[in-house]
N, C-alpha and C positions, 0 to 999 in steps of 0.2 A: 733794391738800389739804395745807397747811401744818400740823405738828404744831404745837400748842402747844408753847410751853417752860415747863417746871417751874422755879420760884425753889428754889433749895437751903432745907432747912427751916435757923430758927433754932434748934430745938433741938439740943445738944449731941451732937455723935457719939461711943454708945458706943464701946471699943475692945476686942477680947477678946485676952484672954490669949495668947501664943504657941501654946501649946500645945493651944488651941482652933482656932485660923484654919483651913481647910477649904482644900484647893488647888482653883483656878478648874477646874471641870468640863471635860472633854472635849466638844467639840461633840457631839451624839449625833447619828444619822444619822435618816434620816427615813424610819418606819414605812409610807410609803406611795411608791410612784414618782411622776413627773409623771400630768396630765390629759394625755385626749387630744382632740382637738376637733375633728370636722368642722363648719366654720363656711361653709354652702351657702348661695347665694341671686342672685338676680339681677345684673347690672351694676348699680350704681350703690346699694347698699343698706348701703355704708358698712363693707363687710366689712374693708377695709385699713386705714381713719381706726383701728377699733375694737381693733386689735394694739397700740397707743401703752398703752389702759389694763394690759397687762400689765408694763409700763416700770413706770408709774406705781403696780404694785401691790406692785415690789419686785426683781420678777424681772426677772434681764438676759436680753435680748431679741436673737435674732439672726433677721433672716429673709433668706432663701433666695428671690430675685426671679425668675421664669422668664419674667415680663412687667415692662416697669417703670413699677412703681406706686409707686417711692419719693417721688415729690412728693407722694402721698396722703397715705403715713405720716409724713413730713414734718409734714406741713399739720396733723395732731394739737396739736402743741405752737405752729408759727410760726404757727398763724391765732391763736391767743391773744397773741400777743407774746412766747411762751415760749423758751428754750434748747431744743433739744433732748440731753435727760439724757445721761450718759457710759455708762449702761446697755443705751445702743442700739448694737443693731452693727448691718449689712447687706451681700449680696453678691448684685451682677446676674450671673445668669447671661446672658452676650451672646447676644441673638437670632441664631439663622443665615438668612440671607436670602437668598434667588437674586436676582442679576443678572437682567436682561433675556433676554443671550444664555444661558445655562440655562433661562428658560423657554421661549423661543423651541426651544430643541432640542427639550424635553420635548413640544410642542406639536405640531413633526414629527413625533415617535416616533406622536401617536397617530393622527394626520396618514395617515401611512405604513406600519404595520404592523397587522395583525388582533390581533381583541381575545384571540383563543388567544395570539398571540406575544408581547402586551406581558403578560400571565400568566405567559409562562417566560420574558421577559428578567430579567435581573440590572442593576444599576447597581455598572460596572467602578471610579467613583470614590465608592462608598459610604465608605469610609473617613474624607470631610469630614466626613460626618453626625455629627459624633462629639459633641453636645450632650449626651444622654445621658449620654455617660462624664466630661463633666467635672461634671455637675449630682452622679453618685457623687465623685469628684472634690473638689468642694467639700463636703460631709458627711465625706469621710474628714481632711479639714484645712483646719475653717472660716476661711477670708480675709475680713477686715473691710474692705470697699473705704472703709472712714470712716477707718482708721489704719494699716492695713497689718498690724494684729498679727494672727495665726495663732493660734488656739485650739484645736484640735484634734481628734480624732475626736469626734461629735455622740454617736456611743453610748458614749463615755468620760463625757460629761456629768451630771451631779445636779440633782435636781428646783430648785436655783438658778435652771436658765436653761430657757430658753424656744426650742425652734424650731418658726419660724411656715414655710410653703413657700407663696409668692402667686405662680401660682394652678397648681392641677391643669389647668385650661384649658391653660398652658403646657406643662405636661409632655405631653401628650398626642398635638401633633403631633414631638416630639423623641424619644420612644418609638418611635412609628409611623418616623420618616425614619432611626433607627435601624439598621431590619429593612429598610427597599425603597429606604433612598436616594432617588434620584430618580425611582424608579420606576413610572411612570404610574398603574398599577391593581396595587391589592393582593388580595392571595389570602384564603382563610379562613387559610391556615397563617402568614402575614403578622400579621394581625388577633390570633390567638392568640400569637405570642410579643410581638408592642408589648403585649398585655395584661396578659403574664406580668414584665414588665418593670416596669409600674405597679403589679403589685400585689408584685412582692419589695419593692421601693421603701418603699411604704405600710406594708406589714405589718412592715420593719424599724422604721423610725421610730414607728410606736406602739409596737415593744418595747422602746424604749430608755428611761433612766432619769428623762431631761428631760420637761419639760412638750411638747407638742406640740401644734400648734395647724395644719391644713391648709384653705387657705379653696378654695372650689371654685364654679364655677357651677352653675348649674340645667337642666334641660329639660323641657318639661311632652309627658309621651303621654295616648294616650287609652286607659286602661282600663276594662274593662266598662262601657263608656258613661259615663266618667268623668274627669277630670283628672287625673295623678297626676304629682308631680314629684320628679325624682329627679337624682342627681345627674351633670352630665355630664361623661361620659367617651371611652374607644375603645369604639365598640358597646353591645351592653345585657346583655352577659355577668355584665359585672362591677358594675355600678352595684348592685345589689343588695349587693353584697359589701360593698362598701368599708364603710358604715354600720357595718356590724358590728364591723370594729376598734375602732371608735373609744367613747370613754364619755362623747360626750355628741356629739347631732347635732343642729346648730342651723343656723333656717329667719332668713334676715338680711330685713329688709322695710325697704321705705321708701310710708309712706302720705304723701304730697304733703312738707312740707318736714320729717317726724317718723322719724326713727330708732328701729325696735325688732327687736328677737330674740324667734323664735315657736317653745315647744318644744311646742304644743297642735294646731299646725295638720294637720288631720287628711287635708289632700291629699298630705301629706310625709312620708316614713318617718321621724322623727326620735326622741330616745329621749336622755334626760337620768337624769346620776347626780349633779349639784351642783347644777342646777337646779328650782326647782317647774315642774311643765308648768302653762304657761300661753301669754298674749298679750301682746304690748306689754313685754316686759320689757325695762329699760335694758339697753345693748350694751355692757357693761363687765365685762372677766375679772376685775374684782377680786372680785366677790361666788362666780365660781367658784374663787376662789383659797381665799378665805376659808372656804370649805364644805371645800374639800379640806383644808386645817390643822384646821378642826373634827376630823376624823375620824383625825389623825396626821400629815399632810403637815408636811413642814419645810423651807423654804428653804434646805439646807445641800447640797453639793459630794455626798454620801453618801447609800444607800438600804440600810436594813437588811436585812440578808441571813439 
């Protein structure tokens, strides 16, 4: 929203004495670190459109693509006729994709070996898989594929800026291809280090100083004769887990052409510290911003220590 402009007043500007004037403050650092946000919900529920309101709320904005949904984020500002602000950064992580002839191998293996043997093979060129290491990679020295400028370690950052990561959905097969490569069937001991992987990941990123913001899909089980939806991930180890990092875990809905955020809905673990629990609330982080400076947050480079 356009700020008004203030007309300079015509009353006359006192002037104080020299020996009065106060020297300009020191930025003071901000009594609070960043939010942390898991922002869960189906395909199509506006989770990526809704990272633009963080731009708009002040905070520069970098996100971390492991799918690419930047025509989404895009589409924030240009379906308006908008610019999009100089406050945006973004960096795609490149999908890794098998060829034909790779899956056609993969195909043989299972083709031609027992399911004991594809259990103990190895994949001799696991070393491609190496997505994973550049997704740490990019956190240890954010590249703005918008300018080319290098900003730097993400846990060097102050509640100024903002990392978004679209989506956990992506990290999830690059974890896994990490550990087995190409390798047909995974083990439990497979399963447990791609998981230990996603959650060092997770649990750094909500400790760092920036604001954070991770958007994620959904899966619905049935418990006790019930629906419950959670968030999805490798297995059901950890989906439980992850919620808990975070301070504030929000349910993204879309009812026919209507956009909202649901911290009330009771088939969802979700759990709000800037939000009222409710339904239908507008999908915009400015009201979570604004809650968090209510309480001492400060948009400044610094977090008091």
């Amino acid at each position: 929203m356009t700020q008004p402009v203030l007309s300079p007043s015509s009353a006359p500007t006192t002037v104080q004495p020299t020996s009065q004037i106060v020297p300009t403050a020191v930025t003071e650092s901000s009594l609070l670190p960043g939010v942390n946000v898991l922002l869960e919900g189906p395909t199509g529920t506006g989770k990526t459109y809704s990272l633009g309101t963080i731009a708009d709320a002040g905070v520069e904005l970098f996100v971390l693509f492991t799918e690419n949904a930047l025509e989404t984020l895009l589409g924030y500002w240009t379906d308006r006729g908008l610019a999009v602000p100089s406050n945006v950064h973004w960096h795609i992580l490149p999908a890794a994709s098998a060829n034909f002839a790779t899956l056609e191998a993969k195909s043989k293996m299972v083709l031609d070996y027992t399911q004991d043997a594809l259990y103990k093979m190895s994949d001799n060129q696991r070393s491609v898989h190496n997505q994973m290491v550049k997704l740490f990679a990019a956190l240890v020295n954010f590249s703005d594929d918008r300018t080319g400028q290098k900003f730097g370690p993400v846990d060097s950052w102050g509640p100024n800026r903002c990392l978004a990561i679209s989506t956990l959905s992506g990290i999830n097969p690059i974890a896994m291809s990490l550990v087995i490569g190409n390798k047909p069937i995974r083990s439990q001991t497979d399963w447990g280090i791609a998981q230990d992987q996603i959650m060092g990941l997770i649990r750094k990123c909500t400790d760092c100083p920036c604001h954070f913001i991770l958007e994620a899909h959904v899966e619905r089980e049935l418990v006790l004769d019930s629906i419950k939806v959670t968030v999805s991930t490798l297995g059901k180890a950890i989906a439980p887990v992850i919620p808990t990092l975070f301070s504030d875990v929000i349910l993204a809905e879309r009812k026919q052409s209507i956009f909202s955020w649901s911290t009330a809905n009771p088939f969802a673990d979700l759990k709000t510290r800037n939000l009222s629990i409710a339904e239908n609330i507008k999908p915009d982080f400015k009201q979570i911003i604004d809650k968090w400076q209510s309480r001492g947050g400060r948009l400044v480079p610094g977090v008091k220590r």
